[in-house]
N, C-alpha and C positions, 0 to 999 in steps of 0.2 A: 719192731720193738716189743710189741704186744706178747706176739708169739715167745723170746726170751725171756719175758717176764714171766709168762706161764711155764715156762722150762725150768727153769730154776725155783720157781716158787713148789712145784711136784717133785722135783728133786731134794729142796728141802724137806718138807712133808714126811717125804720113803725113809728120809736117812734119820731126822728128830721123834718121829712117833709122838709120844705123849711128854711134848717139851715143855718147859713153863710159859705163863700165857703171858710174860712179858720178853719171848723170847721170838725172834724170827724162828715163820716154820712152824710152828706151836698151834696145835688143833682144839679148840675146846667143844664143849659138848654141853650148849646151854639147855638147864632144864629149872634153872632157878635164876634168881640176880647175881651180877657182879659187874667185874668191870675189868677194862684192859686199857694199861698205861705203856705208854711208849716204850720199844725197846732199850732193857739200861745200857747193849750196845750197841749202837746206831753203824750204821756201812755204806758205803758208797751205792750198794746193792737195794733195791725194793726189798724191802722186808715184808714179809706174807704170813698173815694168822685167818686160818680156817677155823669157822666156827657151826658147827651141829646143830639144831633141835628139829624138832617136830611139831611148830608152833610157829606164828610169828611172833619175832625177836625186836624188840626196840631200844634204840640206842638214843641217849643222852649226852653231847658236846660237853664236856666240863674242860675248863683252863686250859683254853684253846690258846694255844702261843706257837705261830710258826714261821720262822724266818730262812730269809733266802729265797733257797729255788723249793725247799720241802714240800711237801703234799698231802695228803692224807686221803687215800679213797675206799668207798662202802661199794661193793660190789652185791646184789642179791643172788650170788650163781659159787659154783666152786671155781667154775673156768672163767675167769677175769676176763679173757678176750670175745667173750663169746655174747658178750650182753652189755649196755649201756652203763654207769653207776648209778645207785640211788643216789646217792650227794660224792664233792667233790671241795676240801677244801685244799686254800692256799694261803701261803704268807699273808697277811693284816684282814684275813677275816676273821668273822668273832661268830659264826655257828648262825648263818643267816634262817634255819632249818634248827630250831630247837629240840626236835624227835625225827629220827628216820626208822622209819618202819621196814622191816626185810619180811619180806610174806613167802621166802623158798627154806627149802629144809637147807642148805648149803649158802654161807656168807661169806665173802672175801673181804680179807681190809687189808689193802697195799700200803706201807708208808715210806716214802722215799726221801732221802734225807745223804746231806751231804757229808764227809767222813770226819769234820769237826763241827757238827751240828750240834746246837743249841736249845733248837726246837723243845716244846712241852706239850704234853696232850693227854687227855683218860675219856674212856669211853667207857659211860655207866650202862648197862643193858640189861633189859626184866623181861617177863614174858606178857606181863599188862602193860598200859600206857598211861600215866599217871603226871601230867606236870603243875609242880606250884611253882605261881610267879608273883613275888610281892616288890612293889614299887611306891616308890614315895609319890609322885605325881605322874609325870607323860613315859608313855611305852609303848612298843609294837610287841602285838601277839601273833605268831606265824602258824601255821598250819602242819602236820606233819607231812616231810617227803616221801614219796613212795612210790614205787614203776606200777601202772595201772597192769593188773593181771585179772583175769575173767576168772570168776568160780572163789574168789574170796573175800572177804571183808576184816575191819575191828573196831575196836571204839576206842577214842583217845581223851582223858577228862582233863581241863584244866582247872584248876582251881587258882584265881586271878584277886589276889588284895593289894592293895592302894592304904597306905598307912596317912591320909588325908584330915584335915582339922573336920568336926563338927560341922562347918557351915557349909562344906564340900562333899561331893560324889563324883564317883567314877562315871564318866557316859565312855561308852563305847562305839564307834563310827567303822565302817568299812571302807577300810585302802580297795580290795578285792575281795571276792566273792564265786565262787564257781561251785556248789551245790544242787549233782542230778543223779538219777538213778534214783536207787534207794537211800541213797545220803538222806542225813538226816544234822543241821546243824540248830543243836540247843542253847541257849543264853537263860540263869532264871539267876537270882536275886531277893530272897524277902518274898515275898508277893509276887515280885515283877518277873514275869518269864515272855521267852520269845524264842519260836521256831521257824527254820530257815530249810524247805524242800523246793527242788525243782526251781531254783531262780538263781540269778548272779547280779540281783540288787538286794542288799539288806540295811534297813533303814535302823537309825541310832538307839542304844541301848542304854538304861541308863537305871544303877544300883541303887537298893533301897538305903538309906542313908550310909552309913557307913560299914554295910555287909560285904564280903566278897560276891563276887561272881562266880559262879560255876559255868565252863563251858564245854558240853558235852558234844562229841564229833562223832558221830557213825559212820562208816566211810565203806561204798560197795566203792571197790575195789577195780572194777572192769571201766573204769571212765578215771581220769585223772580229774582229782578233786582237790580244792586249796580255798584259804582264806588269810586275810591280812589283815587283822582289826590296831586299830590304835584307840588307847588310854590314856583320859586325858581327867582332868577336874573341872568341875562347873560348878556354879554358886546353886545352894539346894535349894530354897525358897524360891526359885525363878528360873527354876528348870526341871524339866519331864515333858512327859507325853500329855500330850491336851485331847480331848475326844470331844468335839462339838456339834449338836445336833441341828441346831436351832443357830443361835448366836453365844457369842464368849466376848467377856473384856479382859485387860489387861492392863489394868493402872500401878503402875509401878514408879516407887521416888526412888531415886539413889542418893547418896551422899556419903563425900571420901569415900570410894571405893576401895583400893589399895591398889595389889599388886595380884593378876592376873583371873581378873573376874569378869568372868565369863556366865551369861545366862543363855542357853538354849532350850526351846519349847520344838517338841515333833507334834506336827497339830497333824489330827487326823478328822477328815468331816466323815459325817454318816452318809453324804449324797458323794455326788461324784467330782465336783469343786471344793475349792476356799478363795471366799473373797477375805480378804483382810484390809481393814482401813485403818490410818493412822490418822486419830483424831489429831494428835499432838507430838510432837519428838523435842525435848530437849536434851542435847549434848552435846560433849566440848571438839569443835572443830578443830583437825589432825590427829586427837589421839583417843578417838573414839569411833566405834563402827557399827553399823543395825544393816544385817544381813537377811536376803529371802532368798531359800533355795528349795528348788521344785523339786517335788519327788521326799524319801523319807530319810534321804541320808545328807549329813550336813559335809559330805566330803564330794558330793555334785558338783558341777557348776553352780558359780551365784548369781541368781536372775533378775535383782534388783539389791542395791546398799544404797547406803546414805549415810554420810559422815560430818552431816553439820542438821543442827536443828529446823524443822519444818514444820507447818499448821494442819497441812493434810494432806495426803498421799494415800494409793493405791496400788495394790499387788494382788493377781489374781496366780492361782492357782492353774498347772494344765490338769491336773488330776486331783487324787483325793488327800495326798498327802504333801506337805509341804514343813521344811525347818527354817524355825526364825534364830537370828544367832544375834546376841547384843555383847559386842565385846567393850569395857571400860577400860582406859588409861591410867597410868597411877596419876593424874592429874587430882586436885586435889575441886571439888566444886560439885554442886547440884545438877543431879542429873533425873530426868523424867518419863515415861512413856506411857501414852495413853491409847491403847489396842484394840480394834472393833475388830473379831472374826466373826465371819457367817459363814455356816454350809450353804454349798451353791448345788445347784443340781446344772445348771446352766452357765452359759458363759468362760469365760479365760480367756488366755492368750492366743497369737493367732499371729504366722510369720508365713508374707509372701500369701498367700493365698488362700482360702478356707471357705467353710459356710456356717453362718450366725441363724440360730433355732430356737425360738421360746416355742412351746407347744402348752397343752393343756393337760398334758403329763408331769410338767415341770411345779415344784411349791412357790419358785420365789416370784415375788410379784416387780422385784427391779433384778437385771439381768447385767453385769457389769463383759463386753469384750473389750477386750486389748489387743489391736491390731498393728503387724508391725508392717511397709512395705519390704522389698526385696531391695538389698544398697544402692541409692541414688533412682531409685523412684518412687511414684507416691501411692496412696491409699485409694482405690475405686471401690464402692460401693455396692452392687444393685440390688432395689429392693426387691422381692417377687412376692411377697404376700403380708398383709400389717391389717390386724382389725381396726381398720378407720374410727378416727371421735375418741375411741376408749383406750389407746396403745401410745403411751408419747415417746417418742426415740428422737432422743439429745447423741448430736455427734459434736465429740472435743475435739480442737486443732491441737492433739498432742494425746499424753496415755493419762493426764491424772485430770479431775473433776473440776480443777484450781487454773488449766489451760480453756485459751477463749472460745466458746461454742463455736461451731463451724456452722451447724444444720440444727435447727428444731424442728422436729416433725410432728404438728399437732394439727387440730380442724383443718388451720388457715390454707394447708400445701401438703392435702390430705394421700396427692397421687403420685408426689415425687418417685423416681424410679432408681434415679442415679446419685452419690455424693461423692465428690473427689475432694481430696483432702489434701496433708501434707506427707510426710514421711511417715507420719504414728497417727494413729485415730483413736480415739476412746468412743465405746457407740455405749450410752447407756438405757435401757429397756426398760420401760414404767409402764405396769399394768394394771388396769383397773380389777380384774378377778384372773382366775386361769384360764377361764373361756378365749382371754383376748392370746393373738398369735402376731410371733413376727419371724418371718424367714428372707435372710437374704446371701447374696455369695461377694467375697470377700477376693479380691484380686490387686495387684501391683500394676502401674498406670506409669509410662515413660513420662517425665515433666515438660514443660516448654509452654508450649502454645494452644493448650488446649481448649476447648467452650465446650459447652453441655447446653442445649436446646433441648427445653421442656414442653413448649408450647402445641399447638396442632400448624403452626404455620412459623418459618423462621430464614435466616441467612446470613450464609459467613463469607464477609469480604474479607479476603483471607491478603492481606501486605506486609507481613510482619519478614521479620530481618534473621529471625530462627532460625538454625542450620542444624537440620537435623528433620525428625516428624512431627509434625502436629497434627493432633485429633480433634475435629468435629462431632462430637457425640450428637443424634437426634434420637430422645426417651421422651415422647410424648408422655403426656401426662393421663390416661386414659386406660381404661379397663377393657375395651371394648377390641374385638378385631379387625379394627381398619389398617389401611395400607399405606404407605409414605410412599406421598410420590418426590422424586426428590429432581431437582434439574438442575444440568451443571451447565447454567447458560456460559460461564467464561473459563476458560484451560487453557494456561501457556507454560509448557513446561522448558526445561534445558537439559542439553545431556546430562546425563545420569539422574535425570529428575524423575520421580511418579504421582499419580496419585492412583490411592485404592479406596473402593467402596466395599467396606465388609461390613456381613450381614450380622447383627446383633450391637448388643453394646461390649463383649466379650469376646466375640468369636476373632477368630484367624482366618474367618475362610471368607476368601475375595472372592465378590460378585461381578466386577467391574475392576479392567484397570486400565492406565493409560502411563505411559511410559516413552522417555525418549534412551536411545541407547549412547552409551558412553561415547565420546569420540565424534559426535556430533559438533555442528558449528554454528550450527543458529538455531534458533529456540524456535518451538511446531507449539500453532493452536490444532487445537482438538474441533472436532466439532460436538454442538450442543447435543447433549442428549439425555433420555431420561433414566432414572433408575427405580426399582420398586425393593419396597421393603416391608415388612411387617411393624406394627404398630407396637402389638406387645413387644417383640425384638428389637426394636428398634435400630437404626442405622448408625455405622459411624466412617466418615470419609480423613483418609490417612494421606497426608502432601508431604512427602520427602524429597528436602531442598541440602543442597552441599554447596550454596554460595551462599552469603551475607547480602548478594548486591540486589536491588529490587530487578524483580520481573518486568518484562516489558509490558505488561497486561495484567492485570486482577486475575485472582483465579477467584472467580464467584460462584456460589453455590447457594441456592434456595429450596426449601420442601413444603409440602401441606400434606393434611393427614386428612384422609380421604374415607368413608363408610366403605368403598368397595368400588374397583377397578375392572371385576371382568370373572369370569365365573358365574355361578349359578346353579340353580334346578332344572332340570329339563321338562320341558312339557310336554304335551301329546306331539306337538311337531315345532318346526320354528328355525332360525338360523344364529348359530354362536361364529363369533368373530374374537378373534385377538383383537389387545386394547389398539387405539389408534388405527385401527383395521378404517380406511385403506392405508393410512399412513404410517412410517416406519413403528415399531413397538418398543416397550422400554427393554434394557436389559436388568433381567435378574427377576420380570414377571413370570407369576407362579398362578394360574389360573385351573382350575377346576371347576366340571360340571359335571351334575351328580345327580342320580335318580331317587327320589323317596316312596313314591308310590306302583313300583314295580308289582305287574300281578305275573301269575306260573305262566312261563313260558312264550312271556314278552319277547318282543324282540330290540332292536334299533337300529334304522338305515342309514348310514351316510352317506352325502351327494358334495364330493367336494366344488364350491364355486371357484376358488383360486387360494395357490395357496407358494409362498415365499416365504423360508426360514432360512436364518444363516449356519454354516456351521455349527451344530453342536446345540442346533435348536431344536423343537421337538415338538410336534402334537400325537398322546397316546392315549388308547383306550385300553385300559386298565380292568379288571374281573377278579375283584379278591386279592389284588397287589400282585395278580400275573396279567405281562404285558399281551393283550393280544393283539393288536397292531401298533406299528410306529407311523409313523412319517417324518420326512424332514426334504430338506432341499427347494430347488427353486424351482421343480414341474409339476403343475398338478396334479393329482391323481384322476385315469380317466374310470377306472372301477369304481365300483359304489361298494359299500362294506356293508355286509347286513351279519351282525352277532345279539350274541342272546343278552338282552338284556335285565339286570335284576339291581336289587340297592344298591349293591359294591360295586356294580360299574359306572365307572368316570370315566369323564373324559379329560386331561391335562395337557396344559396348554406351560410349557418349560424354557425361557430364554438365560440359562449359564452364561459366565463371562467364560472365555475360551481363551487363556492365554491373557496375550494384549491387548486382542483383539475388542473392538468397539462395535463389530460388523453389527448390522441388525437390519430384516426386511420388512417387505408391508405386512408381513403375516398370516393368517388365514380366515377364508370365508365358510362354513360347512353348513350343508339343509340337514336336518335330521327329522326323520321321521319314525314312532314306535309303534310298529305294528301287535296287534294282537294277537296275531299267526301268521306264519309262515314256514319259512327252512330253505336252506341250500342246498341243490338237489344236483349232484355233479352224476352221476349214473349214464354213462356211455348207451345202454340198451334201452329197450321199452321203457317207460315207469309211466305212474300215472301221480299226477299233485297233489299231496295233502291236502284237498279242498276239505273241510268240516261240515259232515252233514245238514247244520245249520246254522245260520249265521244270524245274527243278532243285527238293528238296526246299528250306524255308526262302527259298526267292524271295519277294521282296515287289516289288509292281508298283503303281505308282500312274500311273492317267492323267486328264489337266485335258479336259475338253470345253467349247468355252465357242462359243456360237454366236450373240454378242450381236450384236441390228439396229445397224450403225452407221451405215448406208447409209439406210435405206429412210425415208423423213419425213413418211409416213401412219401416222403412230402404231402400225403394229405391231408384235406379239412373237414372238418364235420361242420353239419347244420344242422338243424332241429326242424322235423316233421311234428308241427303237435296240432290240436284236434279239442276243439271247445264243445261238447256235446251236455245236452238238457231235456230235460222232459217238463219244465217249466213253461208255464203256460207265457208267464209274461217276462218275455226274454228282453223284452227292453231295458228292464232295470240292471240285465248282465252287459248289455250293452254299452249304456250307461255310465256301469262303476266298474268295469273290467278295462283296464289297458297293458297292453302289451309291448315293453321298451324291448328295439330290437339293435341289443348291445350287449351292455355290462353296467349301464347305470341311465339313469330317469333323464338324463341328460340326452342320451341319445331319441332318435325319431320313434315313436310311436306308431306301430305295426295295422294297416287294416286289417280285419279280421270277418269270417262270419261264422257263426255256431253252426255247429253239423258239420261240418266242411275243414278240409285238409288247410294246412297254412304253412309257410316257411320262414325261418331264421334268414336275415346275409350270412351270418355267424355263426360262430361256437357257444354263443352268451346269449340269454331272453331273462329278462324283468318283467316279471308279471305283479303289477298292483291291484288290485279291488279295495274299494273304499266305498263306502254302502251307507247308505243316505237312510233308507227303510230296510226291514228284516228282509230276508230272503231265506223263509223256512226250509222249500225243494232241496236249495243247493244248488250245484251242478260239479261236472267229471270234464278236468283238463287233462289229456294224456299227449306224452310225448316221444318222439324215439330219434336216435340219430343218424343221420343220410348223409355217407362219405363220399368225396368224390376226391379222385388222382389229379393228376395237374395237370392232363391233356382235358379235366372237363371243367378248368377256372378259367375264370378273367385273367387280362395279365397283371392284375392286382394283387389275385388271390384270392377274393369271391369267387363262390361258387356259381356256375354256370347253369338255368335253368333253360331247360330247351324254349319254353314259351316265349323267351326273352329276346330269341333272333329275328331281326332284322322287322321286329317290330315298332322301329320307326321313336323308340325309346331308349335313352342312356342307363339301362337296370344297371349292367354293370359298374360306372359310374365313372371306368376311363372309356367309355364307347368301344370296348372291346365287342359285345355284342352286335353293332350296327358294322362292323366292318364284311366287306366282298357282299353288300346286299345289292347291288345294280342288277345282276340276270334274276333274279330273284332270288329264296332265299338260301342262305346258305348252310348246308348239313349240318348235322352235330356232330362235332369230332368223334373216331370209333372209341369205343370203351373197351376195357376187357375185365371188366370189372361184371359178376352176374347181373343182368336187365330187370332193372328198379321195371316197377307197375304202370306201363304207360298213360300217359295222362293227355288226353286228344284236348282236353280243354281250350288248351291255348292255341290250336290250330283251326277251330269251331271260330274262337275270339278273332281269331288273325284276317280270315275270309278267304285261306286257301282252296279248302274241298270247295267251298260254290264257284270258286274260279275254276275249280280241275270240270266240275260237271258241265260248266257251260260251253270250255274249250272243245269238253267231248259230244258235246250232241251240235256244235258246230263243225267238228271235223265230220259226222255222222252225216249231215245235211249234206255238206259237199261230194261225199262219198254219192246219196243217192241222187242228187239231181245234178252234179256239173259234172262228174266222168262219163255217163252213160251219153250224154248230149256231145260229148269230146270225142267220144271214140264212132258215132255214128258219123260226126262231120268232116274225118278224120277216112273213115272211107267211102265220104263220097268222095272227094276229090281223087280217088283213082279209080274211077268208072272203069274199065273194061278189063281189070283183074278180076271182075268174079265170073267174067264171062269165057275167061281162058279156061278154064278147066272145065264146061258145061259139056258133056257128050249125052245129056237127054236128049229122046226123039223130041220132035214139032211136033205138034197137034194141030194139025188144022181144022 
């Protein structure tokens, strides 16, 4: 259809040329004013006038009359199909768009109209923008239309009178608003001016007595811009702009008002609120109305009326600008208002959830909030900081000062933390100078069944017929940080029943829960158990029930508020335990032990005694909030932990709720010891120990050797060759306070040893402690190296096998692999082929073999010389006459 319409409108054009400009087809060539009236003959066909300039062109809607299907459209292009329109009218509009602005050298205007059409219409068009608009009372003023195109701009002036009695002025109010870029929306008046950049709120406008308004529009062009004001009349002695730094009254009488009298005030404060109080309201209830709307325009929402007389009421401001609107009735009667405004720097409204702040930056010395909850619950409270004695905070059961106090918080209940309320709360803040502070947060609180416990010891025998949650709040009343222990000696729930322990008076986050799952058929106690909580945070226990019918059992719950559960400083040595350690521990304990007196290159050893966490429980040691070891679970650890210890290292001790789960074990027992020096020395080869040339009396030194195979994948093991050597005269004292654990931790046996002299590991692991009673200036040199052996030279344990060990009539090994095949004596060392370690006769010196090998030999020695010689002469005596067979010597006679 489009396309046709462009066909015939260029076919008109080719064939009229310079036709008359109330003729279809007819091209003008605006470079002054004029104007263009409907074609005098109308066609079935869209009639098309092209129109020229070099400028933007603005057009004027004059006696707009269009019936039927007619149309009228403003195209900013020659080619109609090729682009949007700038306006578009039809039948029973009346020119919603007072100016349409064309910003292209080429204009279309289409009007389509039926073959006995009736229709009437002119279109006035200049090369400026110029509209006057006079009205006797109420009107809208529109913005001009115009396609947003980048790279241009214009200005559009209106000039606005109101032909109004003396006792009236025009105010002017924003429908809409959308001024960005380099727009620029003006309003002035007498005196009275006001400018509008970069925003799409514009607060109400209001002429010097009976002046026009001028309103000027700059308009970049590349953003689409608009505004919608309405014109209206307000009584002039009791309406304008109010600007108040301090305080403002407003005593006003009425009588016989008449007919449409209207007072509007745009209060604006110097600080960042308005409180406004009404001392007094008289007027006639149903045809009377006293309106507050937040913000500068009276076309907002209204955030507070009241249509019958009252003694005193309160309206706070959420910001700095607020309008009051007082409309009267033609009723005929005395009417009154008596108005406190203050600038507020502090306080106002507050929906659902916030935080309330007087500081010592603020001027006023009372602080009005008005807090609303979220629909169908109520107002919670908590306070976190109030200068005690000198700060009185009155909380209302409701928003205005006239509803019955809820809470006073003065000397008497100087540590309250919590206040629940109803639906609406008014907190009002009274300070004695600015020094004094009050900070609290401001949250929505489900209703029913709830108690708040203040005290440091309390309990809720919980029987109530609720269906739905109730909360047990515990906010100790305390400054201090101790710890709520809380016990849930009785729990009987039903399917779909719970209870949760969460941590704070706010929080969401469950420390504890107990739960039976839907679909169940008989109701589960719980077993007793305890909970930990913070003091300042305090506790709150959440029971959701979906029957009315009582419990077979109390669900009971008690707490006391405790200085301190577990945790601590560490000292030079000593043993930390979980709370209840041996006995099971609470859930949701939070323990910490912490070093303060750390000097360079401290250490700290841990010897676990026993240790049982459940699931998702945890003891760690911590270095600047990086973990360096965990543990958890239910085997002890048999290694000893030696890290460097300095201030930032703790140790925390963490039992989370896990789920459902209730699990919890005996906990942990751990020795700790801080040494003054030492180190972990894993080095496979030679090395010799950080011993420090001299050692101070009461030094404690603890060193890790740890030479475990992690390389080699022929199943061998390493042990340690090390070597205690001194030139110390008095070796007793290394005697002494040197010992040597032959493991991975203090726990394991303690290794004989002698100085000078070679010594062995069972192991891959050796703890060496020195703990030194008196100085030890000399020092002394511990060196060590590793000794592998294959698996033909182990136990069948896996210790390693020293030769000395055979059939020495001892379990070294410790499964008697050693004492086996020892009956003919003793039995070899399995071959190696590993190069031949330094042999060491020692143990064969020890054992008593050589004095056996020498006595057997100088006994076979004996037998040699005295019983064969005697055997073999007696041997030929008994055959006498063989030596005399062979004898052919003469006789001698």
């Amino acid at each position: 259809m489009e396309t046709h319409i462009c066909f015939v409108f260029t076919l008109c054009v080719l064939l009229a040329g310079q036709a008359s400009a109330n003729e279809c087809g007819s091209s003008i060539i605006a470079n002054a004013s004029g104007n263009i009236t409907q074609p005098s003959k109308p066609q079935a066909l869209p009639c098309g006038i092209n129109i020229t300039a070099n400028a933007t062109v603005f057009f004027q809607v004059e006696n707009l009359v269009l019936l039927g299907s007619d149309t009228l459209v403003i195209y900013d292009v020659l080619n109609a199909s090729a682009k949007e329109p700038i306006a578009s009218y039809k039948a029973g509009d009346i020119a919603p768009f007072p100016v349409v602005a064309a910003l292209q050298k080429n204009i279309t205007i289409i009007f389509t109209a039926g073959v006995n059409s009736t229709s009437n219409w002119t279109l006035n068009y200049s090369l400026d923008c110029k509209v006057d608009i006079s009205n006797d009372w109420s009107h809208k003023v529109d913005s001009p239309k115009f396609l947003a195109t980048p790279g241009k701009s214009f200005r559009c002036i209106y000039d606005i009178a109101c032909n109004l009695p003396s006792d009236r002025i025009a105010a002017l109010s924003f429908l809409s608003l959308s001024v960005f870029n380099n727009s620029e929306l003006s309003l002035s008046s007498g005196i009275n001016n006001a400018s509008f950049t970069n925003t799409s709120n514009g607060e109400d406008f209001f002429a010097e007595g009976i002046k026009p308004v001028k309103l000027d529009f700059q308009v970049d062009t590349a953003q689409a811009q608009s505004f919608s004001i309405f014109v209206e009349p307000v009584v002039n002695d009791c309406s304008g702009k109010v600007a108040i730094k301090k305080t403002f009254e407003v005593p006003k009488n009425f009588s016989n008002p008449g007919v449409s009298y209207v007072c509007r005030w745009v209060v604006i404060s110097s600080l960042a609120r308005i409180t406004a109080k009404i001392n007094s309201l008289q007027i006639s209830n149903g045809y009377d109305l006293l309106t507050f709307t937040d913000g500068g325009s009276s076309r907002a929402a209204i955030s507070k009326s009241w249509s019958s007389g009252i003694n005193e009421s309160l309206f706070l401001s959420s910001g700095s600008k607020a309008v009051i609107s007082l409309q009267l009735g033609d009723f005929s009667g005395a009417r009154s208002l008596n108005l406190s405004l203050l600038a507020a720097d502090g306080g106002g409204p507050i929906s659902s959830q916030g935080e309330l702040s007087v500081d010592d930056k603020q001027e006023d010395l009372v602080t009005y909030y008005q807090l609303n909850a979220s629909p169908g619950q109520l107002v919670k409270v908590n306070i976190s900081d109030r200068t005690i004695n000198e700060t009185s905070v009155v909380f209302y059961d409701g928003l205005q000062p006239t509803d019955p106090v809820l809470v006073s918080l003065k000397s008497g209940i100087p540590n309250l933390k919590i206040v629940i309320g109803g639906s609406s709360v008014l907190v009002a803040v009274t300070r004695v100078s600015k020094a004094n502070v009050f900070k609290a947060a401001f949250s929505s609180l489900a209703p029913g069944c709830d108690q708040l416990a203040t005290g440091n010891s309390g309990s809720w025998n919980y029987n109530s017929n609720v269906v739905g949650v109730c909360r047990y709040t515990v906010n100790p009343n305390t400054n201090t940080d101790g710890q709520i222990i809380l016990y849930l000696d009785s729990l009987t729930l039903r399917a779909g029943e719970s209870l949760k322990v969460l941590s704070g008076v706010d929080s969401s986050t469950v420390i504890a829960q107990f739960e039976v799952p839907a679909g169940e058929t008989a109701a589960q106690e719980f077993n007793l158990l305890q909970v930990h909580g913070t003091a300042r945070e305090g506790i709150s226990v959440d029971l959701a029930r979906n029957t009315a019918e009582t419990l077979p059992s109390k669900t009971s719950v008690r707490y006391e508020v405790v200085s301190s559960v577990c945790g601590g400083v560490l000292k030079s040595k000593g043993d930390l335990t979980t709370p209840n350690h041996p006995n099971v521990y609470p859930i949701n304990a939070k323990c910490a032990w912490t070093i303060n007196d750390a000097k360079a290159d401290q250490l700290i050893l841990l010897t676990f005694q026993s240790l049982n966490l459940a699931p998702g429980h945890s003891l760690k040691v911590i270095e600047d909030d990086t973990v360096v070891a965990g543990y958890g679970g239910q085997v002890t650890p048999t290694a000893d932990l030696l890290v460097k210890a300095t201030n930032v290292t703790k140790i925390e001790f963490n039992s989370p709720t896990e789920g459902n789960s209730s699990q919890v074990g005996s906990g942990a027992k751990v020795s700790y010891l801080r040494p003054t020096c030492g180190a972990n020395l894993t080095s496979i080869f030679s090395n010799n120990v950080p011993v420090p040339s001299s050692l101070p009396d009461n030094s404690l030194c603890v060193w890790s050797i740890d030479v475990k195979n992690t390389t080699d994948k022929t199943n061998s093991t390493n042990i340690i060759r090390f070597n205690i050597t001194t030139l110390e005269k008095n070796t007793t004292i290394i005697k002494q306070s040197l010992k040597i654990f032959d493991g991975e931790s203090l726990k394991n046996k303690s290794l004989e040893f002698s100085l000078n002299q070679v010594g062995y590991s069972r192991g891959d692991r050796l703890i060496i402690k020195l703990e030194l009673t008196q100085a030890l200036p000399g020092g002394f040199n511990i060196s060590f190296e590793t000794k592998t052996c294959n698996s033909t030279e182990k136990c069948e344990n896996g210790i390693c096998m020293r030769s000395e060990w055979l059939c020495n009539g001892k379990n070294d090994c410790g499964d008697n692999t050693d004492e086996l095949n020892c009956h003919g004596g003793p039995t070899p060392a399995p071959p190696t082929t590993q190069k031949p370690q330094e042999a060491d006769y020692s143990g064969w010196v020890k054992s008593g073999w050589i004095p056996a090998c020498l006595f057997i030999g100088i006994l076979i020695g004996l037998v040699l010389y005295f019983v064969v010689p005697k055997l073999y002469r007696h041997i030929r005596g008994r055959g006498g006459n063989y030596s005399r067979m062979g004898d052919d010597r003469p006789v001698v006679t």
